[in-house]
N, C-alpha and C positions, 0 to 999 in steps of 0.2 A: 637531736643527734649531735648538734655539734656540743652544747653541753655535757652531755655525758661523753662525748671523747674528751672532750677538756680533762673532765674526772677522773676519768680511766688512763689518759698522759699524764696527770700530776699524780697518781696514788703510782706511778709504775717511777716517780721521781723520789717518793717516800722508800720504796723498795730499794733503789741503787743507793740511798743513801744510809740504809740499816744493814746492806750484807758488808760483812766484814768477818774474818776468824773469829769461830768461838761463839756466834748466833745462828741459833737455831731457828730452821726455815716456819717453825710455829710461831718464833718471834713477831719474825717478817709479815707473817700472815697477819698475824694483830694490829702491826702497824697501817696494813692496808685497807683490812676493813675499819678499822678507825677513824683515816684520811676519809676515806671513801661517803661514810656516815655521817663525818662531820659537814661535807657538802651539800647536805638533805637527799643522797642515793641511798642505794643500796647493790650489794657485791651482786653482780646478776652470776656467779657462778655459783653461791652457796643454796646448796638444796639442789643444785641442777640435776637433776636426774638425779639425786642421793648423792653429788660429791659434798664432803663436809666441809668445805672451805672455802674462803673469800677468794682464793688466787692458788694458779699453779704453778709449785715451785720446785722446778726438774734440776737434777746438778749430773754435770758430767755427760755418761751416756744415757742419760733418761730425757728420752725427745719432749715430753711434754704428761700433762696430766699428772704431775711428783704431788705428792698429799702431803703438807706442812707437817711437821711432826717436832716435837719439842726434842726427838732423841736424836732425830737428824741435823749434826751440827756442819757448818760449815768452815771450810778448812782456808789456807794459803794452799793460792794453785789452782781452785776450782773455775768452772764456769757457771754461773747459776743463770737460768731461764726462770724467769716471772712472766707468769701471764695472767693479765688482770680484767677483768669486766665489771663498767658499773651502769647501774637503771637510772636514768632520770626521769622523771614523766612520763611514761611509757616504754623510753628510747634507750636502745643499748649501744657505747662503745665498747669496743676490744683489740687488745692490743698485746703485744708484749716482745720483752726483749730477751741478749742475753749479756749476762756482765761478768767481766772476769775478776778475781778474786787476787789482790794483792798481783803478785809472780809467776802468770803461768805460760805455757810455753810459745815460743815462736809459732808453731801450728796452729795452737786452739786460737792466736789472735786472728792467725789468719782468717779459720775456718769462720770466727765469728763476722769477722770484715767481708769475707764474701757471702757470708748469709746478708750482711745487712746489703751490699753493693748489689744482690740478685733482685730484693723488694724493688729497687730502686729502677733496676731495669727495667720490671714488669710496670712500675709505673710509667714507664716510655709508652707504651701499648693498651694501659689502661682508661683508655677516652671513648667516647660513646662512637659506634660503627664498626668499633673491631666487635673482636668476641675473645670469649673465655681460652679458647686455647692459643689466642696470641700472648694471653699474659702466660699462661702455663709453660710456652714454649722460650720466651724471654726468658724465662726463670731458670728452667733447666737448661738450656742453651749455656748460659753462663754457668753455672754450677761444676757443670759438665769438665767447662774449661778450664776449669780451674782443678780441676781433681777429685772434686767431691762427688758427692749423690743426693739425691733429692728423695725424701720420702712419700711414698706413693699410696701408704695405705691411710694416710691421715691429710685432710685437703683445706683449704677455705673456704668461703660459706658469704651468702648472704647477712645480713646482720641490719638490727630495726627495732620494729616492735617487737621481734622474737629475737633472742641471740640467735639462733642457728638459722638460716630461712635458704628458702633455694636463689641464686643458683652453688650448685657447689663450683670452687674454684681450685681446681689440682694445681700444684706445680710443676708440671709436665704437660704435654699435648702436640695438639701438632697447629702451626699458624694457621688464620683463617677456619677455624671450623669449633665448634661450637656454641651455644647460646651467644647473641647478638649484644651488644651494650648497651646502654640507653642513659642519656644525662640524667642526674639525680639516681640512679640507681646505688646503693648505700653497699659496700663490702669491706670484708676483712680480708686482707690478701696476707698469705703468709709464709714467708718458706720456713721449710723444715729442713736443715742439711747433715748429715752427717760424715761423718770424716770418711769413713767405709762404706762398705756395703750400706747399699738402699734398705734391705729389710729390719724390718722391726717386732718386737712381741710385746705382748699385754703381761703385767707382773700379775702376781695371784692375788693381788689387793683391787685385781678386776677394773685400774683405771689406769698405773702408771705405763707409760709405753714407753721402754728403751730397745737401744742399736741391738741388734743379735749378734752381731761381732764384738759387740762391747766397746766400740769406736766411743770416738765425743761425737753430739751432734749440738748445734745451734740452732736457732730460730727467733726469726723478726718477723714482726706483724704491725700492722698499722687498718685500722676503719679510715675509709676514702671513701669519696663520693665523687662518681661520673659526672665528669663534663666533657661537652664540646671539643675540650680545650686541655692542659692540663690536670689530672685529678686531684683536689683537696684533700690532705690529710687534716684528719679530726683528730687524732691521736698522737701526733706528732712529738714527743718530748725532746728530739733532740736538737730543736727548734724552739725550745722554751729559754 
C-alpha cells in the first residue's frame, strides 16, 4: 500500500506539472500512465468498469469522472481535478487533486482551499475508535462554514486489494454513528465541494458527473491508513 500511494502521489506530481494553456486533458492522461508504467504499476482506473483511461480529468463544474479527450483543451482560468489510481503488487492507491490554471478567480482558490482545509479536518477524526460519520461530519461541518456544499451522491470507499471496497465513507453524517474504525484499516477520504448547490448529474457519456447548477466544484483525496494515533497519508504529494 504504501508503494502504490507513493505512485499514485508522484504520477498526480507529473499531472500538475503538464496542465498548462493549450494541453489537452488526453495529453495529461499519457503522461500519467506513463509515470505510472514506468514504476512497474499499472493505472488501476483503466478498464475499471469500462472507463478508458489511466485518470480522471474533471475541469470547472465537472466533480469528477472527466474522460481525457484530445479535443478537451485546457484554458487560463480553469481548475482541473486529476484523479489518479495506481496497482502495485496487488495494492491500490488513490488520490487526487485540484489545480488551478494560470489566473483564476478569488472564489475558485477559495473554494479549492476549503476543499483541501475540509480533508484535513476529517483527518482530526480519522483514528481508530471513532467511526465513519465523525469524519463525514468534520467534513461537512466545515464546508458548511464556509459557504459551500458537499456532494452527497458520490462518497469515499475503502481501498486495497480492490480500489473500491466497503466501508463507504460520505462526506456528511452525523458524529458518532456509523461503522467503527480500526488501526490499519486502509481508506480513501475525499471531499467533493461545490460552489453551489449540492446536487449533481451523470453526462450522457454515462461517467462524467457535474454541479446542476453549473457551479465550480473541487476535490481532494488522499489513501490513509488508521492508526491509534494520527492517520498516515500514503498519497501525500504535498509533502513531497
Amino acid at each position: 500500500m504504501r508503494h502504490a500511494g507513493r505512485i499514485t502521489g508522484e504520477a498526480l506530481l507529473v499531472a500538475r506539472d503538464a496542465i498548462k494553456p493549450g494541453v489537452s486533458t488526453k495529453d495529461i492522461d499519457v503522461k500519467i500512465r506513463a509515470y505510472i508504467e514506468k514504476c512497474g504499476a499499472t493505472p488501476s482506473f483503466l478498464g475499471y468498469n469500462g472507463f478508458p483511461a489511466s485518470a480522471c480529468i474533471s475541469i470547472n463544474d465537472e466533480v469528477i469522472h472527466g474522460i481525457p479527450s484530445d479535443k478537451r483543451i485546457i484554458k487560463e482560468g480553469d481548475i482541473v481535478k486529476v484523479d489518479v489510481g495506481a496497482r502495485y503488487r496487488g495494492y491500490n492507491g488513490d488520490s487526487a487533486r485540484t489545480f488551478p490554471v494560470g489566473k483564476v478567480s478569488d472564489e475558485a482558490l477559495r473554494l479549492i482551499s476549503v476543499t483541501r482545509d475540509s480533508f484535513y479536518e476529517a483527518m482530526k477524526a480519522a483514528r481508530a475508535g471513532n467511526r465513519i460519520g465523525d469524519i463525514g461530519y468534520a467534513v461537512e461541518s466545515f464546508v458548511i462554514s464556509n459557504g459551500f456544499s458537499v456532494v452527497r451522491d458520490f462518497v469515499g470507499h475503502g481501498v486495497g486489494a480492490n480500489l473500491h471496497e466497503e466501508p463507504e465513507v460520505p462526506n456528511f453524517g452525523r458524529a458518532g454513528r456509523g461503522a467503527r474504525l480500526y488501526a490499519n484499516m486502509t481508506l480513501a477520504i475525499e471531499p467533493m465541494v461545490n460552489k453551489g448547490l449540492a446536487n449533481v448529474k451523470v453526462r450522457d457519456n454515462g461517467w462524467t458527473v457535474v454541479t446542476e447548477d453549473g457551479s465550480l466544484s473541487a476535490h481532494y483525496e488522499n489513501t490513509v491508513i488508521i492508526t491509534d494515533t494520527d492517520p498516515i497519508l500514503l498519497t501525500d504529494v504535498d509533502n513531497y
